[in-house]
N, C-alpha and C positions, 0 to 999 in steps of 0.2 A: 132288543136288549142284549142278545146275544151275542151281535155284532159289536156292541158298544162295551160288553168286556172285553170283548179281544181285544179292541183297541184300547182300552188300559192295560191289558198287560202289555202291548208290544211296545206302546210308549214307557212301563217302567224298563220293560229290557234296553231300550236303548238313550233312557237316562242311565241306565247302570254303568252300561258300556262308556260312552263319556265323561261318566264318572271317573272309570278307571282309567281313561287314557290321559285325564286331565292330572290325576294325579300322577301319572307317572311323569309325567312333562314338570312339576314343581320339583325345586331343587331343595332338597332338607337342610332345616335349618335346627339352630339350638334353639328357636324360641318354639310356643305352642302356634299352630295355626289358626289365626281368626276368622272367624263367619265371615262370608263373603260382605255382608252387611252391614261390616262393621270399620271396610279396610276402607281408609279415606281413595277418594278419586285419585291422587298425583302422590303417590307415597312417597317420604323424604326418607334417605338412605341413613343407617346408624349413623350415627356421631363415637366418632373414637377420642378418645381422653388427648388431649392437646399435646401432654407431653410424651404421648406414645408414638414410639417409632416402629417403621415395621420394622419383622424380623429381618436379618440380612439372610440373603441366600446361602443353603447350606453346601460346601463345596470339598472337593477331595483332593487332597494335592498329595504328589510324591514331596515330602519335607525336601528343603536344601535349597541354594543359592544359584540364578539362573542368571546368565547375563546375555543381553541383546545389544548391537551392533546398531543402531536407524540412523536416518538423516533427517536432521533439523530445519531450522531454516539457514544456517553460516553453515553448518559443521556436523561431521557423524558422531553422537552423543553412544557412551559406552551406558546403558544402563543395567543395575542389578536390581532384581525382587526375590527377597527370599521369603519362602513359605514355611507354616508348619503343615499336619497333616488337612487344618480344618481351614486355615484364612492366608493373606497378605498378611506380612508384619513387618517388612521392610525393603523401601525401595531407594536407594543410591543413583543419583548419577555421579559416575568416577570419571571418567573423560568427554573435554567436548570443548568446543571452542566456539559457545554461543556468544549473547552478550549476556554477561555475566549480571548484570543487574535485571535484567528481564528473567533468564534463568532462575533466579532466585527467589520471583514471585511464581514460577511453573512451580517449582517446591514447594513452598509456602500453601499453594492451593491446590494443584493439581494431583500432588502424590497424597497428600493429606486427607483429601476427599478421598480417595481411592481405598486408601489403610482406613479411613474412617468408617467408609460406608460398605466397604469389598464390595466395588462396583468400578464397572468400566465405565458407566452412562455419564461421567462427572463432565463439570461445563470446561472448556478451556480458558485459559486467561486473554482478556481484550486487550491486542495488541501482540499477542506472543502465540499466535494460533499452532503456526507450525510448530515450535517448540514443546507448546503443549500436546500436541498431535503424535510427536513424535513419541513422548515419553508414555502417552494411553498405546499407543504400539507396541513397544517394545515390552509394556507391562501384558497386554495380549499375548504375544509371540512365550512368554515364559509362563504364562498361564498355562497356554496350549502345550510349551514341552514340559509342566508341571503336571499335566493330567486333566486340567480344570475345564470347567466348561465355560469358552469365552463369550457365548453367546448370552448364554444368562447373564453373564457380569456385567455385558452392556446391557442389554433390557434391562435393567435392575437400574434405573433413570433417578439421578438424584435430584428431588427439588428443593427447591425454598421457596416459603411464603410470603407475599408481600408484605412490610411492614404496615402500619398505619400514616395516612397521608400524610407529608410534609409540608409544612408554609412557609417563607419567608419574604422578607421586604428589604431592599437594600437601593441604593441608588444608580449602580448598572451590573447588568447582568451579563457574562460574556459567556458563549455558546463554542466548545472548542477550545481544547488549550495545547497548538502548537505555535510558533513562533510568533504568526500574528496576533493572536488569542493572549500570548505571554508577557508581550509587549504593549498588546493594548491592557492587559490588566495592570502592567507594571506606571503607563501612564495617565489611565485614571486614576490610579489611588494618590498618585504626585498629585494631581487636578486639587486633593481632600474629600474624595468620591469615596463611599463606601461601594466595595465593588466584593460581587458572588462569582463565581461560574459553574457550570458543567464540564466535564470530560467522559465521553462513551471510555475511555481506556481505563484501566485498575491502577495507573501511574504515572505522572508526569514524564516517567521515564521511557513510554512507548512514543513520543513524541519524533516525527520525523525530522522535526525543527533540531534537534540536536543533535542530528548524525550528521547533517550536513559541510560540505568542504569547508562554506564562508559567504560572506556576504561581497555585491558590488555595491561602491559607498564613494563618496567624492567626497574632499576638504576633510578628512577625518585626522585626528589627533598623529595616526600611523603615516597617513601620507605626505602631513607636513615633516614630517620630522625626515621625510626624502625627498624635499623640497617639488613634490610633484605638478607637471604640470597641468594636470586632469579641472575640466572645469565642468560646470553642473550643464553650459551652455551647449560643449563640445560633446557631452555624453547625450543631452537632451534632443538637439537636432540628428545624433546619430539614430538615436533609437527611433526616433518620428518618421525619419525617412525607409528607414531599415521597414518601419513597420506600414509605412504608406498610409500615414496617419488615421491608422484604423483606428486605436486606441483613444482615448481620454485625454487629454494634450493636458489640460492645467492639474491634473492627478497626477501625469507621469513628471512634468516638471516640480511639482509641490511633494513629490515622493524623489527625488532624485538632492531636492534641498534639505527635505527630512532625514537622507543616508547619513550625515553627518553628527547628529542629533543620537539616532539610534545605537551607532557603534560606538560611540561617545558612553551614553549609556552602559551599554554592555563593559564594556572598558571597566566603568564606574564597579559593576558588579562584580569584576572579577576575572574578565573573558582576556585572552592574550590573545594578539596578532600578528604577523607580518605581511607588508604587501607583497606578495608574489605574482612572477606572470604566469596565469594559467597556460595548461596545457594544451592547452587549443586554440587556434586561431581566433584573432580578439585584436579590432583597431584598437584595443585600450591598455598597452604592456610599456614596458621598460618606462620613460618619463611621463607617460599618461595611464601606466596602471591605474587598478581602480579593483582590483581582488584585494581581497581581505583575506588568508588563511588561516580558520581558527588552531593554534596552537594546544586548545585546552583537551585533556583525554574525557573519552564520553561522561565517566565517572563522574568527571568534574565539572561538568556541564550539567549534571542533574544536581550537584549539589547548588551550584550557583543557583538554578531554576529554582529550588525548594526556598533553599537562605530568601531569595527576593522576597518569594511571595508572601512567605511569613513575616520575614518583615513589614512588606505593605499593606499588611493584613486582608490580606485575598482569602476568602475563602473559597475551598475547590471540593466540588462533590466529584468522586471516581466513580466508575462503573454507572456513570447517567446519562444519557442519549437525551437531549434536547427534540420534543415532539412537535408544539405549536406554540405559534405568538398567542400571547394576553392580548385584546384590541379591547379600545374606548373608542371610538366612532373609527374613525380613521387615523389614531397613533396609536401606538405600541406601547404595551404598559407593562410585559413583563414575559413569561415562559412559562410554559408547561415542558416537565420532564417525566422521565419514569428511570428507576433505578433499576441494576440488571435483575435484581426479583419481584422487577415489576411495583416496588411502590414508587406512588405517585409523588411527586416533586412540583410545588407550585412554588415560584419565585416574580413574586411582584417588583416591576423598578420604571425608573421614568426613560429608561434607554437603557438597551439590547445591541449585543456586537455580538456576530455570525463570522464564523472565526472556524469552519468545519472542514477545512485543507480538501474543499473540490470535493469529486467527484468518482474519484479511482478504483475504488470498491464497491461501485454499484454496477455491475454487469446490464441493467435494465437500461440505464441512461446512459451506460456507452455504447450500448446497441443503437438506441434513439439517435446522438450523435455523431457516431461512428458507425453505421451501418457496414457489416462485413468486415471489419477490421481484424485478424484473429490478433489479441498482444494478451499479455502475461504485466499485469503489475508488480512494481520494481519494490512498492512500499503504501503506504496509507491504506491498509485493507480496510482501516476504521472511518475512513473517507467515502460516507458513501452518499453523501449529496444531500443532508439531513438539515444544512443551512440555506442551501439552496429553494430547495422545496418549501421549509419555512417560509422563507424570505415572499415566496411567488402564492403561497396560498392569504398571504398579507396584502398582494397586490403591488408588488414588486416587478418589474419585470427581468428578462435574461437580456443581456448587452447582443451580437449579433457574430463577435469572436469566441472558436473554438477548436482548442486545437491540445496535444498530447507533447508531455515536455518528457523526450526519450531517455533509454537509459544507455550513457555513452561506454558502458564498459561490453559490450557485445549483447551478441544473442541470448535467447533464452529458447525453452522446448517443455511442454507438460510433460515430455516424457520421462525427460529428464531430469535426476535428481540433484544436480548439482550446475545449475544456468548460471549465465554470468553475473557477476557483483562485483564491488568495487575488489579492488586488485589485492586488499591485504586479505580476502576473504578468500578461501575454497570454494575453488572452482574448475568447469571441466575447460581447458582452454582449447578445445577445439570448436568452442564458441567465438573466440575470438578475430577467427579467419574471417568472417563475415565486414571487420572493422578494419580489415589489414590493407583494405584497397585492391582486392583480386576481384574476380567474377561474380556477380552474381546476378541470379535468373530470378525468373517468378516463376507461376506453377505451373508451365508451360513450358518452361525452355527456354525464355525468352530475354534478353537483357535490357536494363529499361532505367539506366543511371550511371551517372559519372561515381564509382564504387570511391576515389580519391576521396569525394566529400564528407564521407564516413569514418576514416581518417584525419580529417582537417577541422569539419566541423558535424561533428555526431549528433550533436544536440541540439540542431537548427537546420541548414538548406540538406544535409545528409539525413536526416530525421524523418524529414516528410517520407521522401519515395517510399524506402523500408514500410510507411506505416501502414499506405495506401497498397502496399503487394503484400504484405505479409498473408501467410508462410510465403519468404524469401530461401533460394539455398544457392549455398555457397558454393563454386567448385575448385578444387585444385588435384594438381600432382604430385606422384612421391619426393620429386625433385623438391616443392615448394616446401612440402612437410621436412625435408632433410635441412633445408636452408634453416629455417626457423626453431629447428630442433639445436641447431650446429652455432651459427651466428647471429640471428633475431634478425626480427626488422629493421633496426635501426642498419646496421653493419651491411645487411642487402640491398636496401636501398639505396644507402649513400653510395653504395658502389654501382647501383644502376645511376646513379645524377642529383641524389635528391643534394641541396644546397646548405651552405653554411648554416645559414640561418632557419632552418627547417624547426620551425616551431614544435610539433611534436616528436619530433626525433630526440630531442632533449630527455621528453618523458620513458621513449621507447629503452633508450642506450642502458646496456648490458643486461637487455632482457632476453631472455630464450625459456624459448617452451620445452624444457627439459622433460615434461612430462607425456608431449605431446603424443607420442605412442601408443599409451598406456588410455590414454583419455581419448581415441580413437577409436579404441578395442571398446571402452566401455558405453559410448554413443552408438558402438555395432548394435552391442547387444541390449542397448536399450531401444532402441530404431528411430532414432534421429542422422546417423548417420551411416553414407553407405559406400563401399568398396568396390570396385570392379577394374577388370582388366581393359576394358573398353569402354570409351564414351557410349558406344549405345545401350551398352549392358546398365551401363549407370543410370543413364534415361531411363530404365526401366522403375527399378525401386520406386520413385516420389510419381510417376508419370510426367514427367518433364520432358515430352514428346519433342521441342525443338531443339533438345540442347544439343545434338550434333553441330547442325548448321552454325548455332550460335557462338559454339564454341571454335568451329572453322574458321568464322567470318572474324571472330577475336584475336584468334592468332595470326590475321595477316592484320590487324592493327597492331598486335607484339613485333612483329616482323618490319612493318614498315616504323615502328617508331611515331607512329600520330594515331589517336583515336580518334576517326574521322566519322565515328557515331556520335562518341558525347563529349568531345574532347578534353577524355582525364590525361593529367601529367605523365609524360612517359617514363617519369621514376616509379608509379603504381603499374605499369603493363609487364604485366609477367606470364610467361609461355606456359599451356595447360599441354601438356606434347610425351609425359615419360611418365608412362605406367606404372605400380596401377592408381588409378584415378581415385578421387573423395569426394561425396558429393554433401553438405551441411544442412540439414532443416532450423532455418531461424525464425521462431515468432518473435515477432516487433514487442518488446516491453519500453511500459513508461515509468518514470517516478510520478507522476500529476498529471490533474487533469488542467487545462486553459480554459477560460469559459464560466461563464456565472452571471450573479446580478448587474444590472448597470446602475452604477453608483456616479456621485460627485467628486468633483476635489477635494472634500469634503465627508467620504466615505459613507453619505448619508445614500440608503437603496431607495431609487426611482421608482415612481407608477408610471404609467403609458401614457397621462401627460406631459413626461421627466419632470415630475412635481416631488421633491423630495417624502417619503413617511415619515413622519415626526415621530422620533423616539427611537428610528431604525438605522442601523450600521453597519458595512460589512466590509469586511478586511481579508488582506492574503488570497487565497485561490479559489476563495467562493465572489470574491470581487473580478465583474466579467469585463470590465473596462480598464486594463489593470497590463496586460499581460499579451503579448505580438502572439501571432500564429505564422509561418514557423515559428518557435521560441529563439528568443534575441539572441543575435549573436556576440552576445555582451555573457560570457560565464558568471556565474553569482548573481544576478539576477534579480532570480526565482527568490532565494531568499533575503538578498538586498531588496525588495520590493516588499517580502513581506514583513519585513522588521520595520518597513519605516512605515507602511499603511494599519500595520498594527499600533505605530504610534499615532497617526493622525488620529485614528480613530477612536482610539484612549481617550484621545485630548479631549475631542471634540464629543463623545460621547457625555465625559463629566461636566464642560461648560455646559450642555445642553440639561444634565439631569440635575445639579446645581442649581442651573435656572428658573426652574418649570418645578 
């Protein structure tokens, strides 16, 4: 008995004890606590009143008006935030030389959420990443020399809730609203088609389709009127052979017939043109031109886009990523989306066009296809393979061409904050040597290309090597840098031999890299590029162990006048010999990707027993049959091809959803 008290007291002692250590371990709360007996198994967390917002974080600032300096994506943005003691209450951008219509939606949303919610964590706008990136920086940077703590501001993660689901029904659904997407919606609704779509961007206006130079087109309005001699035959055999009839033959002819059609159109809308000969080497200039350059400023290019669509009564949801096909056995009966806060979007139709501009922004599947490649996208960060994928989890298949359509304005470098873009843009142009037809190595030291073609044709037989060695770097000497600083390319050239008719010399003439110095200092110190008194000293930097040799065995082809490695033009051979030397780190950037579904003439996407999907379509750079690998050497192209497969596929989409 004795025994058997003790053992009740030591068991209350060490329920007591557990008692208290259990209590110390619960976190106090404002309500009463309930008997263990009473508290459900899975307890559901309070419910806060719907229209209650949390508090915003409390913050201390020095009052007064701060201004930061960043880089956008064109241009260095001046921005200001002024504080009082407790919040954000005003944030200006006063200098910058964005695009102004995209800019305006960074405003719109980006500073707005920020004063709204005094929070850093806010989303950026789709399509305008850097832009909005830069402006959440520059608001940090004056946070920090306001006293604030930037940390919280970002934790402090702004959401929104998903609405309640979305339905509709319409007669075709288009997925992607750039050039293809535009045109195929502008041509179904002519059909008498009631026509929907998606855009992952917040505006017609992030569209790459309408930054571009211009379309290549035959027989159009522009080219009769200079009685040209360009014919659909002479362009069609070029391109077939050029491409070694990898490609789609009754597509690439039936889309070469359609160029006429399309710019016709545009025309209709509103678009101005001239034929000009591009800048680059092209069987297809002076009486068989075949460019189209569009005259209209961007501005005006989005109004046009909008007037259309409205007129042909298109309806376009923004800010919605197309997810999965609707299927009825084996056709397509519509889409599933979701909107940027996540509500759901169902859009039922009797035919679907995938219209998702490739692939350029999915780093996953450029790995998958370009194994080892390092490059820097030129544009379509919204392009990230979302029609594609569709199209294959439908039972679609991928065509067998793939390949990356270059960006012909030079190199680019993560390091640096200012890579090459088109020429009215800021930019560091010590990027540009890499295009100039001088030297250039791989990571090794090692030379491995006729450098002219880079020069002549950048965006097709010069495109490849670059892609396959990138990081390429460049090298030269103080001499080369004096030249180009003094009298440009154009003017050094022709005085080494280059000819009358030297195609791009036209574009180069009375260019000089005035800045050249300045943007050499600034590649030092960002470490792309590097300086030294000696070619070996220089090898050292990137580890480009050959370049001695390389650069020896170069100069007695300067010397002898013949490249009797890759035989480039000895207007491009210039002597690397007077100190001190520059060496360039260039990663390979593209605008698009090559490569997608295989479709018909008919833009209808294939299964794997090239059995058309009924009800399925796919246009522009998610069409994998469509488009050469290198990319043509025919300029305009890219979007001569997708103006007029975005028309087919309009067409053809409505006679089918019409029908059925």
């Amino acid at each position: 008995m004795k025994r058997f008290k003790n053992f009740l007291s030591l068991l209350l002692v060490l329920l007591m004890i557990v008692a208290m250590f259990t209590g110390c371990g619960t976190p106090t709360t404002t309500e009463p606590e309930k008997p263990a007996t009473e508290q459900p198994e899975e307890p559901e967390p309070p419910k806060e009143p719907e229209d209650e917002k949390e508090e915003p974080i409390t913050q201390s600032y020095k009052a007064g008006t701060y201004s930061e300096k960043v880089y956008g994506y064109l241009s260095y943005l001046n921005v200001e935030t002024t504080f009082s003691d407790t919040k954000i209450t005003d944030i200006k951008i006063t200098e910058h030389d964005e695009t102004p219509e995209l800019l305006a939606m960074v405003e719109e949303q980006v500073v707005r959420d920020i004063i709204d919610n005094q929070s850093l964590g806010v989303d950026v706008v789709s399509g305008a990443t850097m832009s909005s990136m830069a402006v959440i920086n520059a608001v940090s940077k004056s946070v920090e020399a306001a006293g604030g703590d930037v940390s919280a501001l970002r934790a402090n993660r702004v959401t929104k809730e998903p609405g309640p689901d979305e339905e509709y029904t319409t007669d075709v659904v288009i997925v992607g609203m750039g050039a293809s997407g535009f045109m195929a919606a502008h041509n179904a609704a002519a059909q008498g088609a009631k026509v929907m779509a998606v855009e992952k961007g917040a505006s017609i206006a992030v569209s790459n389709g309408l930054r571009v130079s211009g379309p290549f087109a035959i027989d159009t309005p522009v080219l009769r009127a200079q009685n040209s001699k360009l014919t659909v035959d002479k362009a069609f055999y070029h391109m077939m052979n050029y491409s070694k009839w990898s490609v789609n033959a009754p597509l690439v002819r039936r889309s070469l017939e359609t160029s006429s059609e399309s710019v016709t159109q545009l025309l209709d809308m509103g678009y101005e043109f001239r034929e000009a000969d591009f800048r680059f080497e092209t069987p297809f200039k002076g009486d068989y031109g075949g460019f189209h350059l569009i005259l209209n400023p961007y501005s005006e290019r989005i109004n046009i886009w909008e007037k259309t669509l409205k007129e042909d009564g298109v309806e376009v949801l923004y800010n919605t990523t197309g997810e999965k096909l609707l299927m009825d056995g084996d056709k397509v009966v519509g889409i599933e989306a979701k909107r940027r806060d996540g509500t759901k979007v169902t859009i039922h139709a009797n035919a679907v066009i995938l219209s998702t501009g490739g692939f350029i922004g999915n780093k996953q599947m450029i790995a998958e296809h370009f194994s080892g490649v390092t490059f820097n996208p030129a544009g379509g960060s919204l392009s990230t393979g979302d029609g594609i994928r569709m199209a294959q989890e439908a039972g679609a298949v991928l065509d067998k061409t793939f390949g990356l359509c270059g960006n012909e304005y030079g190199g680019t470098n993560t390091k640096a904050k200012r890579s090459a873009k088109q020429d009215k843009f800021d930019q560091n142009t010590a990027f540009k040597f890499g295009f100039y037809g001088v030297l250039n190595v791989d990571a090794q030291g090692n030379r491995f290309m006729d450098e002219g073609k880079l020069v002549d044709y950048p965006m097709s037989f010069g495109s490849e090597p670059i892609m396959r060695h990138s990081p390429f770097y460049t090298v030269v000497d103080q001499a080369y840098v004096d030249a180009m600083r003094e009298i440009g390319l154009y003017e050094y050239t022709r005085a080494k031999g280059a000819p009358d008719d030297w195609v791009i010399g036209e574009y180069f003439k009375g260019k000089v890299l005035t800045n050249i110095d300045a943007d050499l200092e600034e590649g030092i110190k960002e470490g792309w590029v590097y300086k030294a008194d000696t070619i070996e000293e220089l090898a050292t930097f990137f580890g480009t162990e050959n370049l001695k040799e390389t650069v020896e065995k170069y100069n007695e082809h300067v010397a002898n006048g013949f490249d009797a490695q890759f035989g480039k033009d000895p207007m491009y051979l210039s002597p690397i010999s007077e100190g001190p030397f520059y060496i360039v780190e260039n990663e390979f950037s593209a605008w698009s990707t090559i490569g997608g579904v295989r479709v018909d003439e008919n833009l209808r996407a294939l299964n794997n027993k090239n059995r058309p999907i009924p009800g399925l379509y796919v246009a522009g750079a998610d069409a994998g049959s469509l488009y050469s690998t290198p990319y043509y050497d025919v300029p305009g192209t890219f979007y001569g091809l997708a103006i007029a497969s975005g028309t087919i596929a309009g067409q053809e989409a409505a006679k089918f959803s019409l029908n059925n």
